[in-house]
Structures are given as structure tokens and as C-alpha cells.
N, C-alpha and C positions, 0 to 999 in steps of 0.2 A: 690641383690647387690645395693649399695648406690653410688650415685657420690660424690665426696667432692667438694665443691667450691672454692677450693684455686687452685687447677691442674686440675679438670675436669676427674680424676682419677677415678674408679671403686674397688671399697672394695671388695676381694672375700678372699678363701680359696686357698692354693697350693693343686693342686690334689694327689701330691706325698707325702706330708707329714702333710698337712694340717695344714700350719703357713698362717697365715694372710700377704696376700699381697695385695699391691696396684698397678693395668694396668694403667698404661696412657691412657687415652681417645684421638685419632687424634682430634686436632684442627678443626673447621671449618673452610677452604678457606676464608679469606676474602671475595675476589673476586667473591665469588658464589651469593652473594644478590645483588649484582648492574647486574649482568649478566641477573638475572632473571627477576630483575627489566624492562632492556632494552628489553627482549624477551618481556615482558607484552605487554612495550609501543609498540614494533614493528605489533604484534599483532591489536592491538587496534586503528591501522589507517584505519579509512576508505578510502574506494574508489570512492567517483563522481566523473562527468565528466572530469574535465581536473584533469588528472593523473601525472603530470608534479609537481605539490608541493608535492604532495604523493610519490613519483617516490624520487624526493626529501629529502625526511624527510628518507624515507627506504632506500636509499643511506650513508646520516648523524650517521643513527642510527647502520646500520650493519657496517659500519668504527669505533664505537664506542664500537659495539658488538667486533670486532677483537681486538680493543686494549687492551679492557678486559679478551678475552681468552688468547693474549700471556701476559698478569698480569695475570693471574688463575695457564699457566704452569708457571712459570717461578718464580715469587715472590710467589703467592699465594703458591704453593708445598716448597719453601722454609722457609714459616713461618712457613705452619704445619710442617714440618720436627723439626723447631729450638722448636718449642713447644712442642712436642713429646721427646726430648733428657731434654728440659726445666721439664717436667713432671719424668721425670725417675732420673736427678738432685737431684730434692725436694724431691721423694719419696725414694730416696739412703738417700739423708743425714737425714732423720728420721732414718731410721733404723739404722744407723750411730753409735746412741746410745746407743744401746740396742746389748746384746749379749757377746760373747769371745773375747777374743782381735786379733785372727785371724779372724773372721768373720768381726771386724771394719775394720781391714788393708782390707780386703776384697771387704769391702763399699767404701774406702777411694779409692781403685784402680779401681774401677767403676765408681765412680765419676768423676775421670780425665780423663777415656775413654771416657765416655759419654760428656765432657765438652771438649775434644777433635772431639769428632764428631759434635757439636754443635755448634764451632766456626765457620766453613767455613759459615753456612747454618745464622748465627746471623750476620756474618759479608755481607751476600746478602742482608739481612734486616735491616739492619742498618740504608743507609742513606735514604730509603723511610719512615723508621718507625721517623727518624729524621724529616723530611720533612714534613711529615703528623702532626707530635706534635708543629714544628714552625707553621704550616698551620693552625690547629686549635686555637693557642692563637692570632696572628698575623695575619690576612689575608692579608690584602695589604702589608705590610713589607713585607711579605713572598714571596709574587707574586714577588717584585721587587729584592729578596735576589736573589730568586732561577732564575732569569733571568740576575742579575751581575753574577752570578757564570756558570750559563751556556756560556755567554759572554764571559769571561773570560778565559774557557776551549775552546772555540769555536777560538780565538785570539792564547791562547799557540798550537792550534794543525796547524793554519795556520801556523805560523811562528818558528815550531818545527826545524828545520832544521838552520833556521838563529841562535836562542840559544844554538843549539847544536857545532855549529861552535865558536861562540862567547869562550862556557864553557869549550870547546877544545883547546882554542887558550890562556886562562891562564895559 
């Protein structure tokens, strides 16, 4: 079996009829290379005598270990997911081409299942995958976007209740 590198797909045979098909390969986690990363570092502290910077650091590092496990369940399972439905996409609309014209309408209604089940899990990853792409071209702009807009939502959830009166009362 070969991978392709546009989907990370796997080339085999159907066992029932033996048409060429293409499996989705699961995405890898984001999330699992910084994790491992931090386990490294956490590892790699040593211990002399005053244990209070050590103590320290291992405090720091496992608060940063749990933020990354709940980014592992939570976003991380939600990318592979979208990537997985992203993979069965591309590999429908190839075959899209090829065949009866009941077999396309076939493809064609697979596609919108699939692009159906792939919006919830694209729309979880959306504004981090937004965030990350402002993050990497802009870093300081970024820093200070994502902290007016935090502000911001931070301000409308104080004063939810004064707007909603306000929006009631036109």
C-alpha cells in the first residue's frame, strides 16, 4: 500500500470486488508533539538541594501539560475528525468522475454527507486554526487582536443583561 500526499490516504484493493480504493489515514493530533515535548522537559529536571525551583518549574510545566491534554481531547480529536471527513471529501470527488451516472449521483450524495458531518467538527476548528495563521504571520498584532477581542467579549458578557434590556426596550 502507498500513501498519497495530498490526503495521507492509503491505496489498496476492495476485498469484495477488488476496485481500487483510497482509506483515509487519521490525521495526527496536533497536540501530541508539544505534549511529548513537555513530558521530555518535565523528565529532564533535575533535583539538588533546594527543591523549591524544581518543585517550581514541575508545577509550571504540568499546568501546561493539562492545558495541552484538554487541547488533545477537545480540539486536537476535532481536527482529526475534520480531516478524516476532509480525506473521504477528496477521495469521493475523484471518483466523482469515473463510472454510471448512478454511481456519480452516488458520489455526489456522499459528498454532502460527508461535508455534512465535517462542518460541525471544521466549524470547532475554525477560529483556532484562524488564530494560529494570524499568529504565525503577525505576532504582535496578533497578541494584541486576540486580547481586544477577548476584552471585548469579556465587557459584552459583563454587561449582557444592561443590552438586553436596552434591545428590549426599542
Amino acid at each position: 500500500m502507498e500513501a498519497r500526499a495530498q490526503d495521507g490516504g492509503v491505496d489498496t484493493n476492495c476485498p469484495h470486488c477488488a476496485a481500487p480504493l483510497t482509506v483515509p489515514r487519521i490525521p495526527p493530533n496536533p497536540y501530541l508533539r508539544p505534549i511529548k515535548n513537555i513530558v521530555r522537559q518535565m523528565k529532564a529536571v533535575p533535583f539538588p538541594f533546594p527543591y523549591l525551583p524544581q518543585l517550581i518549574q514541575l508545577a509550571v510545566l504540568t499546568s501546561v501539560l493539562a492545558l495541552f491534554a484538554v487541547l488533545f481531547v477537545t480540539i486536537g480529536v476535532a481536527t482529526q475528525a475534520a480531516g478524516v471527513f476532509r480525506g473521504l471529501i477528496l477521495d469521493t470527488k475523484k471518483h466523482l468522475r469515473e463510472g454510471s451516472t448512478v454511481e456519480r449521483s452516488a458520489q455526489a450524495i456522499s459528498i454532502g454527507i460527508y461535508s455534512l458531518l465535517f462542518l460541525p467538527f471544521w466549524m470547532i476548528q475554525l477560529p483556532f486554526s484562524l488564530i494560529g495563521s494570524f499568529w504565525s504571520s503577525r505576532r504582535l498584532s496578533a497578541l494584541l487582536t486576540v486580547a481586544l477581542l477577548l476584552s471585548i467579549a469579556y465587557v459584552v458578557t459583563l454587561y449582557s443583561q444592561h443590552l438586553i434590556r436596552f434591545w428590549h426596550s426599542l
